[in-house]
C-alpha positions as CSV (number, residue, x, y, z in Angstrom):
1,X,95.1,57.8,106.8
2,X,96.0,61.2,106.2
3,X,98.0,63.4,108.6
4,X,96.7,67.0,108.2
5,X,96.3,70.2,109.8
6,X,93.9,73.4,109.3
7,X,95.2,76.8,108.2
8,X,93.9,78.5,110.9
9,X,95.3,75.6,113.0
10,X,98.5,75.8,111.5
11,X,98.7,79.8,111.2
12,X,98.0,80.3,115.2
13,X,101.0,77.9,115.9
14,X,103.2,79.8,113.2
15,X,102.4,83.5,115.0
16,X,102.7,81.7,118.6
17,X,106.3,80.5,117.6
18,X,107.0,84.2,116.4
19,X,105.5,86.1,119.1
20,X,107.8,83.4,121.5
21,X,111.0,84.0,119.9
22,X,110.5,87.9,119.7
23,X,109.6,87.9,123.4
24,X,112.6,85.4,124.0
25,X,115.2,88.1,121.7
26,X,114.0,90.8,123.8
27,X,114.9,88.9,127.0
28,X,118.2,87.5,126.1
29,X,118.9,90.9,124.8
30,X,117.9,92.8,127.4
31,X,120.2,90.4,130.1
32,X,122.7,90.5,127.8
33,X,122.9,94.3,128.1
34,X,122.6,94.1,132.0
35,X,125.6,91.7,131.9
36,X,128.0,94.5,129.6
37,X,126.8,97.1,132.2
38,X,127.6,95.1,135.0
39,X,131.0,94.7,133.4
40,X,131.1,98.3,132.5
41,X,130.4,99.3,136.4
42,X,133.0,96.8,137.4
43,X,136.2,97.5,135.6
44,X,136.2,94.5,134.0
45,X,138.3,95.0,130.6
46,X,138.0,92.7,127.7
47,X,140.6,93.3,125.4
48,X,139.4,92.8,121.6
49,X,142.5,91.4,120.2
50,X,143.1,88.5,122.8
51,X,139.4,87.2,121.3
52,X,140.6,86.5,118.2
Protein backbone atom coordinates (compact mmCIF):
# COMPACT_ATOMS: atom_id res chain seq x y z
CA UNK A 1 0.00 0.00 0.00
CA UNK A 2 1.32 3.20 -1.00
CA UNK A 3 1.15 6.34 1.15
CA UNK A 4 0.75 9.30 -1.26
CA UNK A 5 -0.46 12.64 -1.61
CA UNK A 6 -1.55 15.07 -4.71
CA UNK A 7 0.39 18.16 -5.70
CA UNK A 8 -2.33 20.23 -5.43
CA UNK A 9 -3.04 18.48 -2.12
CA UNK A 10 0.33 18.87 -1.02
CA UNK A 11 0.98 22.59 -2.37
CA UNK A 12 -2.32 24.01 -0.53
CA UNK A 13 -0.89 22.65 2.86
CA UNK A 14 2.69 23.99 1.94
CA UNK A 15 1.11 27.86 1.32
CA UNK A 16 -1.34 27.30 4.47
CA UNK A 17 1.78 26.60 6.62
CA UNK A 18 3.43 29.87 5.04
CA UNK A 19 0.61 32.09 5.14
CA UNK A 20 0.29 30.70 9.15
CA UNK A 21 3.77 31.48 10.12
CA UNK A 22 3.75 34.98 8.26
CA UNK A 23 0.51 35.92 10.01
CA UNK A 24 2.04 34.33 13.38
CA UNK A 25 5.67 36.69 12.79
CA UNK A 26 3.56 39.61 12.33
CA UNK A 27 1.71 38.95 15.62
CA UNK A 28 4.62 38.06 17.87
CA UNK A 29 6.29 40.95 16.27
CA UNK A 30 3.87 43.25 16.60
CA UNK A 31 3.39 42.26 20.70
CA UNK A 32 6.76 42.23 20.91
CA UNK A 33 6.97 45.89 19.95
CA UNK A 34 3.92 46.82 22.30
CA UNK A 35 5.95 45.16 25.14
CA UNK A 36 9.49 47.62 24.35
CA UNK A 37 7.06 50.54 24.25
CA UNK A 38 5.47 49.64 27.26
CA UNK A 39 8.89 49.43 28.76
CA UNK A 40 9.90 52.59 26.94
CA UNK A 41 6.69 54.52 28.62
CA UNK A 42 7.58 53.02 31.94
CA UNK A 43 11.17 53.80 32.74
CA UNK A 44 12.16 50.54 32.76
CA UNK A 45 16.06 50.35 31.84
CA UNK A 46 17.75 47.32 30.58
CA UNK A 47 21.24 47.70 30.71
CA UNK A 48 23.06 45.90 27.63
CA UNK A 49 26.13 44.87 29.35
CA UNK A 50 24.42 43.04 32.37
CA UNK A 51 22.89 40.59 29.33
CA UNK A 52 25.87 39.24 28.47
Amino acid sequence: MTTSIFFDDALRMLVNAFLLSALLLIAFSGLGLAVIETMEKSGIRVDAKRLH
